[in-house]
Structures are given as structure tokens and as C-alpha cells.
Steps between C-alpha positions, in 0.01 A plus 500: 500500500630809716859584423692644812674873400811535647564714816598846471835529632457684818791811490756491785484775749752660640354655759276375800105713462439643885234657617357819347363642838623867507489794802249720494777737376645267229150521371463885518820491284409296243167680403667845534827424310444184312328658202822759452814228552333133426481453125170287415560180311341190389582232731424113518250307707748458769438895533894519496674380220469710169290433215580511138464863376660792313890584652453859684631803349722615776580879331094528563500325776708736712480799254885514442778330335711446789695167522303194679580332804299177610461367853390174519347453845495819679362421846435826709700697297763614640750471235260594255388826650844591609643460109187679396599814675893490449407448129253702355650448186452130448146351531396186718247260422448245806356145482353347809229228534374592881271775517520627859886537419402721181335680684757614805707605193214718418482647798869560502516661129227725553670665830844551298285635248693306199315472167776261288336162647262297333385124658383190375342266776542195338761193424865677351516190256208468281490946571809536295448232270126676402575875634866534394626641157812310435803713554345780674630465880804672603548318828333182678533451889389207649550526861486198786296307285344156668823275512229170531747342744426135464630298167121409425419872527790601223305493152274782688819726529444825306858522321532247265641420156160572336398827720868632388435451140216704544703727671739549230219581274368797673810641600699771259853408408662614778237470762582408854309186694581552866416250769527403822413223785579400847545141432827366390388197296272725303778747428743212354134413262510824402855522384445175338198570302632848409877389419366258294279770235688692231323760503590597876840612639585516857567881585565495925398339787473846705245580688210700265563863675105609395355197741482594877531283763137341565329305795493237255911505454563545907335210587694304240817628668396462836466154414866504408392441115759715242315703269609454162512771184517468139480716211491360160520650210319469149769399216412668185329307261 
């Protein structure tokens, strides 16, 4: 008699895979700068999320002891870049699951000439649940995350109760979670979800004065769409 094994449960993804197809320069980048900014993990056989492994030892990772700032999602990097070279002070450690945009970011850090940027390409959640020493991150920004529009879509959206728990955990007392979005239903989720954890306080809902206005945001308010900011911050445990 053959006894059925249960399914895996499959992991929710908040994030839709695109193509991979980069320019010929997006390519030239990646080979020339990838092996000094992209850190080399294990990863999964989805080639994005993060496999099990030992946490990363961010003093040797960036050769300093400078505070930590995570940016979950990091596109072209514009914001990333730009806070990279206002603070040379603080070091920046990027997570982003689509090569080709790694690697305009690349291409952008190595013409500024920054060296305080390290990158992950792979998935943000199971990278600082494997990757991230608890209570090691001075700042988290999660910037125009995918709002999954449609009610079906929702358990896919990136802020949640359980992805702020984990959160909490990697931020020091005191750190600051700053986010934004373009889509008004999302922004009253994210008050709810972070309202609702003790170990976050609302700080301001000012604009973040480090993030410059990208394509990305100027099509939002061409569209008429308000862009909404938050900044968080972690309660001491």
C-alpha cells in the first residue's frame, strides 16, 4: 500500500519573476562590478529566495563598523546610490530579486565611485531571516513596494504582521523602518499592520528627504495617485 506524503506548502511570493534578459551593457556591468558589490550566497532552487546558512558578519562584510541600513527592493538605484554618496558614514546593503536591475545599480555605483554598498540579488524575506543577525540594522527602507491591488492579490503584499515581526527582530532599539507607496489603500494596510505591533512607533509621515524623486514616483503622480511616507520607529525592547 503507497501512502500519499503531504504537499510541501508552496511559499507565497511577493513579487512577480520577469524576465532576466539584460543590455549588452547591463551585462558588461555585472561581470566587471558584480564580484566587488554582490555578496555571494546560498540560494534556493527558485535561484531567488535564500537558503538556510550561517547569518553574515556585516563588520567583515564591509570592513567597518558603521551602522546598517537595509533596502528592501532597490530597483535602479537611485535612492540607493544617492544615500550612498551623501553618507559615507553609514553602510547600505540592497536586496533585489531582478538581475538586469542589479545590475544598472552597478553601473551607477561604480561611476560615483562609492565603496559602502554591498547587494544581495535575492528575495528580502527569507535574506534577512537566513542573512540577518538579529538586532544589527540601523535603518530599513522599503520603498513603493507591489501594493497587489486586487483583494485576491493581498496575502502576496510584502508588509505584513509576520514580515514586521521579523522586522522588529533585526532592527536595534531605536532603529527607523521607513516606507512609502503610491497607493492609498496600501498606505492605510500599512498603518494598520504597523499600529497594531508594539514594538513599532509611528515617528512622521514626511516625506524621507534622502529619496529623490524617481520615474517610478512621477508616473504615480501623473496619474493623480498621492504618494504616501512613513517612518517608524523601533521601540526598545
Amino acid at each position: 500500500m503507497t501512502v500519499a506524503l503531504p504537499r510541501p506548502r508552496r511559499e507565497i511570493a511577493t513579487y512577480v519573476r520577469r524576465s532576466s534578459r539584460m543590455t549588452p551593457a547591463q551585462q558588461s556591468w555585472l561581470a566587471m562590478y558584480g564580484p566587488r558589490f554582490v555578496v555571494n550566497v546560498d540560494l534556493g532552487k527558485t535561484l531567488t529566495r535564500v537558503a538556510e546558512q550561517e547569518p553574515l558578519d556585516l563588520v567583515t562584510l564591509f570592513g567597518s563598523t558603521a551602522p546598517v541600513v537595509v533596502e528592501i527592493g532597490s530597483g535602479h538605484g537611485e535612492t540607493l546610490v544617492a544615500a550612498a554618496q551623501a553618507h559615507p558614514e553609514w553602510n547600505f546593503l540592497a536586496f533585489e530579486v531582478f538581475e538586469a536591475s542589479v545590475a544598472t545599480t552597478l553601473g551607477k555605483l561604480a561611476g560615483v565611485g562609492t565603496d559602502n554598498v554591498r547587494m544581495i540579488v535575492g528575495d528580502a524575506v527569507t535574506g534577512l531571516t537566513h542573512l540577518i543577525p538579529d538586532a544589527s540594522l540601523s535603518q530599513v527602507w522599503i520603498f513603493f513596494p507591489d501594493p497587489w491591488q486586487k483583494k485576491r492579490h493581498h496575502k502576496r503584499r510584502l508588509i505584513s504582521p509576520k514580515f514586521v515581526d521579523l522586522l522588529a527582530a533585526k532592527l536595534v532599539d531605536g532603529g527607523t523602518l521607513r516606507l512609502a507607496t503610491d497607493w492609498e489603500e496600501y498606505a492605510r494596510h500599512m498603518e494598520e499592520v504597523l499600529d497594531a505591533n508594539p514594538a513599532f512607533r509611528f515617528l512622521s509621515p514626511d516625506r524621507f528627504d534622502l529619496r529623490p524623486l524617481t520615474k517610478f514616483e512621477s508616473r504615480g503622480v501623473a496619474q493623480g495617485r498621492l504618494i504616501r511616507d512613513f517612518s517608524y520607529q523601533r521601540w526598545p525592547r
